[in-house]
Wavefront OBJ file of the C-alpha trace (Angstrom):
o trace
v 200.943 112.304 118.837
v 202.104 115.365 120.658
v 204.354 116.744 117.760
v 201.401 115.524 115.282
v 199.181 117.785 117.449
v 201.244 120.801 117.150
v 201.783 121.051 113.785
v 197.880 120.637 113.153
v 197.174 123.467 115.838
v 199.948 125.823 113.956
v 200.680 124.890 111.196
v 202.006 128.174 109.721
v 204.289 129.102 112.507
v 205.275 132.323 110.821
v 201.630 133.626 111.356
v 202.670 133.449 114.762
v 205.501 134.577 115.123
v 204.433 138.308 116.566
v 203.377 136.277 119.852
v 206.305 136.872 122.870
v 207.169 135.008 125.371
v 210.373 135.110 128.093
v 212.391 131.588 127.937
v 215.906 131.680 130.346
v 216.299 135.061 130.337
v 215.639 135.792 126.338
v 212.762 136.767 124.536
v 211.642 134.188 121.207
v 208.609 133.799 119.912
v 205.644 131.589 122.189
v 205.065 129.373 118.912
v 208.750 128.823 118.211
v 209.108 128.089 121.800
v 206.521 125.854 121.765
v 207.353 124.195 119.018
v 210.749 123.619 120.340
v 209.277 122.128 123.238
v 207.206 119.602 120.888
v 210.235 118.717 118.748
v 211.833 117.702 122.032
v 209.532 115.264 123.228
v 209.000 114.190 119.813
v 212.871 113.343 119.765
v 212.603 111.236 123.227
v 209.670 108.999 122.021
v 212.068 108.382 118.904
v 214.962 107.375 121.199
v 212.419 105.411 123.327
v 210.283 103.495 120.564
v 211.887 103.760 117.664
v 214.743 101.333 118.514
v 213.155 98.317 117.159
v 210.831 98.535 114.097
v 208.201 96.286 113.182
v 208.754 95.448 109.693
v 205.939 97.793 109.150
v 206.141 100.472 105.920
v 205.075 103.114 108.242
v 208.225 103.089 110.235
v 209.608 104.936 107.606
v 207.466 107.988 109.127
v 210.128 107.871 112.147
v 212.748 109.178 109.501
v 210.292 112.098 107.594
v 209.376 113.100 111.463
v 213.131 113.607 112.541
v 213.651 115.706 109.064
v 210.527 117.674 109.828
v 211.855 118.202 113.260
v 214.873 119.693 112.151
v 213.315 121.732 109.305
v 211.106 123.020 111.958
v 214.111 124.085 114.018
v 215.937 126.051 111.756
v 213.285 127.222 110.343
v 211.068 128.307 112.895
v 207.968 126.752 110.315
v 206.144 123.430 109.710
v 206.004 121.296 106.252
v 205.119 118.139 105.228
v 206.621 115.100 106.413
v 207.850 114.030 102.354
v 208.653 117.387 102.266
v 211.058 118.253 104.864
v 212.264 113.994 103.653
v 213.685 115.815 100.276
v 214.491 119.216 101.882
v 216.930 116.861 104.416
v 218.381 115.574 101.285
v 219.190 118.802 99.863
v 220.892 120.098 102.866
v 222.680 116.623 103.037
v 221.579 116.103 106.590
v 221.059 112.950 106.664
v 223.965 110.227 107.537
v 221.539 107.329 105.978
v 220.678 109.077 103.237
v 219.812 105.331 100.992
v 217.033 104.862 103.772
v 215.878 108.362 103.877
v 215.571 108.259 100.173
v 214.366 104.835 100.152
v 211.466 105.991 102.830
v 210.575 109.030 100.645
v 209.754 106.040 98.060
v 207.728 104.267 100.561
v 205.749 107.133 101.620
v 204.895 108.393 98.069
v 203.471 104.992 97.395
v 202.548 103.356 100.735
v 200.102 100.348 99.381
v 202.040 99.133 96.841
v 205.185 98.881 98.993
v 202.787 97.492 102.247
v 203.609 93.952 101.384
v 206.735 93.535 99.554
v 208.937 91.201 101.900
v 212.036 93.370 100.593
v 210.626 96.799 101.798
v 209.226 94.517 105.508
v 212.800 93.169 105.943
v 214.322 96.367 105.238
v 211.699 98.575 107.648
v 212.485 95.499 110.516
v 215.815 96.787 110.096
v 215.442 100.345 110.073
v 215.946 100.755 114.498
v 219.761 101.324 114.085
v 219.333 104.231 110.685
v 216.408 106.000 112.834
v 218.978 106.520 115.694
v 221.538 107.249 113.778
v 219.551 110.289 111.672
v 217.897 110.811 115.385
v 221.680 111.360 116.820
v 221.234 114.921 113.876
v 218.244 115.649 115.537
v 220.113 116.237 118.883
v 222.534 117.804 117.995
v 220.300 120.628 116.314
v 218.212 120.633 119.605
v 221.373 121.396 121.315
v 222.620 124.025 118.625
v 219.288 125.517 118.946
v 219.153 126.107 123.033
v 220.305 129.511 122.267
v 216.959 130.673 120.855
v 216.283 132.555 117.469
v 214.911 135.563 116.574
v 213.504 135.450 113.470
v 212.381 138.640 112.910
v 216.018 139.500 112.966
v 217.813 136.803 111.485
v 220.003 136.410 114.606
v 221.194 134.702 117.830
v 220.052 136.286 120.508
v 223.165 137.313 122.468
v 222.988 139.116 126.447
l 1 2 3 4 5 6 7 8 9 10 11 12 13 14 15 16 17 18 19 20 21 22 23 24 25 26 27 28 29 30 31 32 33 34 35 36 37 38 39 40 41 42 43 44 45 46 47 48 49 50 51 52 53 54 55 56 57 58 59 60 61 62 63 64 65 66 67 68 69 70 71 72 73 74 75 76 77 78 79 80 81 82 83 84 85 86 87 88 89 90 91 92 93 94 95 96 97 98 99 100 101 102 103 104 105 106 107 108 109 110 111 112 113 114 115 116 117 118 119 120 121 122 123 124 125 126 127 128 129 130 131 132 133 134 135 136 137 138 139 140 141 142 143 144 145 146 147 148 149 150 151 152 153 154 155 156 157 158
């Protein structure tokens, strides 16, 4: 809900990006830092609730949200969850790439996949794929501590 919230309130990030704000001792932009900051607790409700699945089609969301929180990292801007699914892909991000792809399926065509007993069994399943692609996710949070100015293209090194 929180990270669902944030990219509603901004969701062009870049228009932003002239707003400062100090974070440990470097200056990034208030969005990105915010946005961070949503990505985060986006990432601990994944490792907290996304463990078991329901069988449920819209579990796949789980794997589109991790994607579109690391899109949103490196990028300092906010897409689409099917989106930032196939931009993943591109960049080969994604260790469980058959279930990414397979949830980019899903999502395009969510009623016609809402009862097949294939798709339930394999969305029941999906706890262990979500933590794996989550495990990406953390890593980029880490990689990302040192914040980004994107004005400049660079690390921010003092």
């Amino acid at each position: 809900y929180f990270v669902r919230s944030l990219f509603r309130i901004f969701p062009d990030t870049k228009r932003y990006i002239t707003v400062w704000r100090r974070y440990p001792g470097r200056t990034v932009p208030a969005v990105l830092y915010r946005a961070r900051q949503a990505v985060i607790h986006h990432y601990d409700t994944i490792r907290n609730y996304a463990l078991n699945t329901s069988g449920s089609v819209y579990a796949c969301g789980w794997l589109l949200d991790i994607a579109r929180g690391i899109y949103t990292l490196r990028t300092g801007s906010v897409i689409a969850k099917t989106k930032a699914g196939v931009w993943a892909l591109e960049q080969r991000l994604c260790p469980v790439e058959h279930d990414l792809k397979t949830a980019l399926t899903v999502r395009n065509n969510p009623l016609r996949y809402k009862n097949d007993p294939d798709i339930r069994e394999w969305a029941a399943a999906l706890g262990p794929s979500i933590q794996r692609f989550a495990d990406v996710l953390e890593a980029e949070i880490q990689q990302t501590a040192q914040p980004v100015d994107h004005a400049m293209g660079n690390k921010i090194h003092h």
